[in-house]
C-alpha positions as CSV (number, residue, x, y, z in Angstrom):
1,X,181.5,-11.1,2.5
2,X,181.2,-8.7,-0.2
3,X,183.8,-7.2,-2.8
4,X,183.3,-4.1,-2.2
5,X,183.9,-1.8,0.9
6,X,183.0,1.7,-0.5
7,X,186.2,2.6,1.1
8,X,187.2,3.5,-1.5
9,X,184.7,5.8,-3.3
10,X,186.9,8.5,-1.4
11,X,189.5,8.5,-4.0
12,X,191.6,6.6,-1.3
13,X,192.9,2.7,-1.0
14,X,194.1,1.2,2.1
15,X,197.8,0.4,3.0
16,X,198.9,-3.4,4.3
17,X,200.1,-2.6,7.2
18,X,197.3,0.2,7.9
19,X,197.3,3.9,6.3
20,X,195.3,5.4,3.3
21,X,196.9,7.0,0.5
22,X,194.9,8.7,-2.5
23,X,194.4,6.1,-5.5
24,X,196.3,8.1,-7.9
25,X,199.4,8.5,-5.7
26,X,202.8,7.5,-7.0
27,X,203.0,4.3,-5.1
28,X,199.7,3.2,-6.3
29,X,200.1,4.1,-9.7
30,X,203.5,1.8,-10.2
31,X,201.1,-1.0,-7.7
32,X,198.7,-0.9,-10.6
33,X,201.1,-1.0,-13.4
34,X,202.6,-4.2,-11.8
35,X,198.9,-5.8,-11.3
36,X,198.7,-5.4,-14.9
37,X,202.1,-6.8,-15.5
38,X,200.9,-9.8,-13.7
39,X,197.8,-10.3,-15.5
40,X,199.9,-9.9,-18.9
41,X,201.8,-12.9,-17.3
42,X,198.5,-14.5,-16.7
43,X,197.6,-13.8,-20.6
44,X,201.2,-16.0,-21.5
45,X,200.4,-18.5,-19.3
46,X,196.9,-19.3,-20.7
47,X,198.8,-19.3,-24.5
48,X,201.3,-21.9,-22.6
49,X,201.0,-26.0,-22.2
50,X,199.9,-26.4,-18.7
51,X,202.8,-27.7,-16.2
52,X,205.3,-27.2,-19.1
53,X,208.5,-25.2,-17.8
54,X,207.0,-22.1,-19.2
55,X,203.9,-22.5,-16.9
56,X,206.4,-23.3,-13.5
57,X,208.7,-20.4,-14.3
58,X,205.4,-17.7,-14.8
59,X,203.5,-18.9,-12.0
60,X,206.9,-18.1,-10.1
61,X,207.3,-14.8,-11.3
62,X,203.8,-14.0,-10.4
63,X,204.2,-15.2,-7.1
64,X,206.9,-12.5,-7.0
65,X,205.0,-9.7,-7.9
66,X,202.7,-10.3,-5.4
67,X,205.6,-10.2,-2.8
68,X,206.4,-6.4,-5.0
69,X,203.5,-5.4,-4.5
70,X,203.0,-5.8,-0.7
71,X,206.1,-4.1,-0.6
72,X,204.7,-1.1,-2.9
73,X,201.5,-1.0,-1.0
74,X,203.7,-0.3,2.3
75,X,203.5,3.4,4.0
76,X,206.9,3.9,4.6
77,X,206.8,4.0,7.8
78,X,205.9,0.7,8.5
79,X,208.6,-0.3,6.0
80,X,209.6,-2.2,9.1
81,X,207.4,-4.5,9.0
82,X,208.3,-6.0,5.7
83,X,209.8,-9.9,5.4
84,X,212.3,-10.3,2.9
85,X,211.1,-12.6,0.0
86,X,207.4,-12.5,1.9
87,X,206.3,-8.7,1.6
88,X,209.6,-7.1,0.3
89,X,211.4,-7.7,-2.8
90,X,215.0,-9.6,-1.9
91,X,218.5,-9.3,-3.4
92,X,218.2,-12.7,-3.9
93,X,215.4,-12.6,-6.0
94,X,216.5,-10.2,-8.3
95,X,219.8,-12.7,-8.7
96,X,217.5,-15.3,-9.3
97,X,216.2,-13.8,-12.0
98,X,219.2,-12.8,-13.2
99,X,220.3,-16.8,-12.9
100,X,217.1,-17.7,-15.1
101,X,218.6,-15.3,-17.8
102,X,221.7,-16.8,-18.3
103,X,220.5,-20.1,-17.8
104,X,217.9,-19.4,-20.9
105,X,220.5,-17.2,-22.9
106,X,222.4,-20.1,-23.5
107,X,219.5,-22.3,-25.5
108,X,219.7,-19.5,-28.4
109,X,221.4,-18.1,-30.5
110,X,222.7,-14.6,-30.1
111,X,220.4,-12.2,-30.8
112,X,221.9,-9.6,-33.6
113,X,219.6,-7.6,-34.8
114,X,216.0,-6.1,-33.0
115,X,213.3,-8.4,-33.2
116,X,210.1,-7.8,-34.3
117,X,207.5,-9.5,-31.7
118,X,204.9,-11.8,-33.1
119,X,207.0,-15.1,-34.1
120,X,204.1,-16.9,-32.2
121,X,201.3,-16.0,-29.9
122,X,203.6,-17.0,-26.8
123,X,206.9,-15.3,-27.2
124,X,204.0,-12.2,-28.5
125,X,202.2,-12.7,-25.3
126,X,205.8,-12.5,-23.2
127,X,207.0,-9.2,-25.3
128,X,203.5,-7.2,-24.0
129,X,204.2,-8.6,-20.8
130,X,207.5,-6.8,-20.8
131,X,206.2,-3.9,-21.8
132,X,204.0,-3.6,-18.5
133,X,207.0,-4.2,-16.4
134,X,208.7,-1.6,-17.9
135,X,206.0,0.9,-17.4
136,X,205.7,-0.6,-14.1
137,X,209.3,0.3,-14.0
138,X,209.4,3.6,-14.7
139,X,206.7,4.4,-12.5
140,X,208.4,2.9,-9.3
141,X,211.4,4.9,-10.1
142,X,209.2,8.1,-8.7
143,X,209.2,6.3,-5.2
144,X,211.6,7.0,-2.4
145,X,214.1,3.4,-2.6
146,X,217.3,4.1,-0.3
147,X,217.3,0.0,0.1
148,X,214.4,-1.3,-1.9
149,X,215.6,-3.9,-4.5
150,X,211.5,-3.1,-6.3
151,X,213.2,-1.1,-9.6
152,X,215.9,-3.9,-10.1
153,X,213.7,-6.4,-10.1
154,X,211.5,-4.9,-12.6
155,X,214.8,-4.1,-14.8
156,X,215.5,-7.7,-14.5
157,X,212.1,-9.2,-14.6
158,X,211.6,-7.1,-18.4
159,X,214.9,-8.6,-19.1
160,X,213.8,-12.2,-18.4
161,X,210.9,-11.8,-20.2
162,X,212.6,-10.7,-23.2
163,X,214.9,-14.1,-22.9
164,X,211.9,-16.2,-22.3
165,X,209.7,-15.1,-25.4
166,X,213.8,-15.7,-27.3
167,X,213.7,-19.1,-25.7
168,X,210.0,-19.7,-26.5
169,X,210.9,-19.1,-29.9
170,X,213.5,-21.1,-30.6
171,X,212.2,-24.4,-28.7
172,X,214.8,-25.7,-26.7
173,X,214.1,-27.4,-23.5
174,X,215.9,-25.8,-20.0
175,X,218.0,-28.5,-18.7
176,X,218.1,-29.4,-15.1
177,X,216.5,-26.7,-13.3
178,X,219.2,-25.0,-10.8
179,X,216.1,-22.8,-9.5
């Protein structure tokens, strides 16, 4: 099998669930800014110690972003189709997340003044990475989302990451994982 179709040299991408839609529409666009956001997570896990709870929580997240994006790559009409924590982005997930936050928040100190990223090439790596996701962010808010929990979790994903590169920082170990 090849990796390329030439499908594509159309200025079209498919849909899962069937349907084309031009590569530079809305739902694409924010589909691309969130592949990049996972690749930035990629970039913080190769900084990271290997099986270290860093590396469990990102390859978590990353897992999530692929269920995001099956939802983003969706026609709405087939909307449907989509299986809560599988293809389409839960409540439960975004209070996950929001569980991981506090959980983390607690191993710092309060933060009172802006931080300047760079205190290592980690907690770096983790403020571009929340960067993405906050691009990735804005662009989903240009897609229709009467029920879809897809900008949430971006608000709270670019929140977590901006705990984790705190906690990363400051060195403390997560005590037993409630996750």
């Amino acid at each position: 099998m090849k990796i390329y179709t030439r499908k594509g040299d159309d200025g079209t991408t498919g849909l899962l669930y069937g349907g084309r839609v031009a590569k530079d529409s809305a739902a694409i666009e924010a589909n691309g800014d969130v592949d990049e956001a996972q690749a930035a997570l990629g970039l913080v896990r190769a900084e990271a110690e290997r099986e270290s709870e860093l590396d469990t929580l990102l390859v978590t997240l990353e897992r999530d972003l692929y269920v995001l994006m099956a939802e983003l790559a969706t026609a709405p009409e087939n909307r449907f189709k989509l299986r809560a924590g599988q293809t389409l982005v839960s409540a439960a997930m975004v209070e996950r997340l929001e569980g991981l936050i506090d959980q983390l928040s607690e191993l710092f100190p309060p933060v009172t003044e802006f931080v300047l990223p760079g205190h290592d090439r980690v907690s770096a790596t983790l403020d571009v990475a929340r960067t993405v996701v906050r691009r990735a962010e804005r662009r989903a808010l240009a897609l229709p989302s009467s029920d879809s929990q897809v900008v949430p979790y971006l608000n709270r994903l670019s929140d977590l990451l901006w705990t984790m590169a705190r906690w990363q920082e400051h060195g403390e170990s997560l005590p037993s994982r409630r996750t």
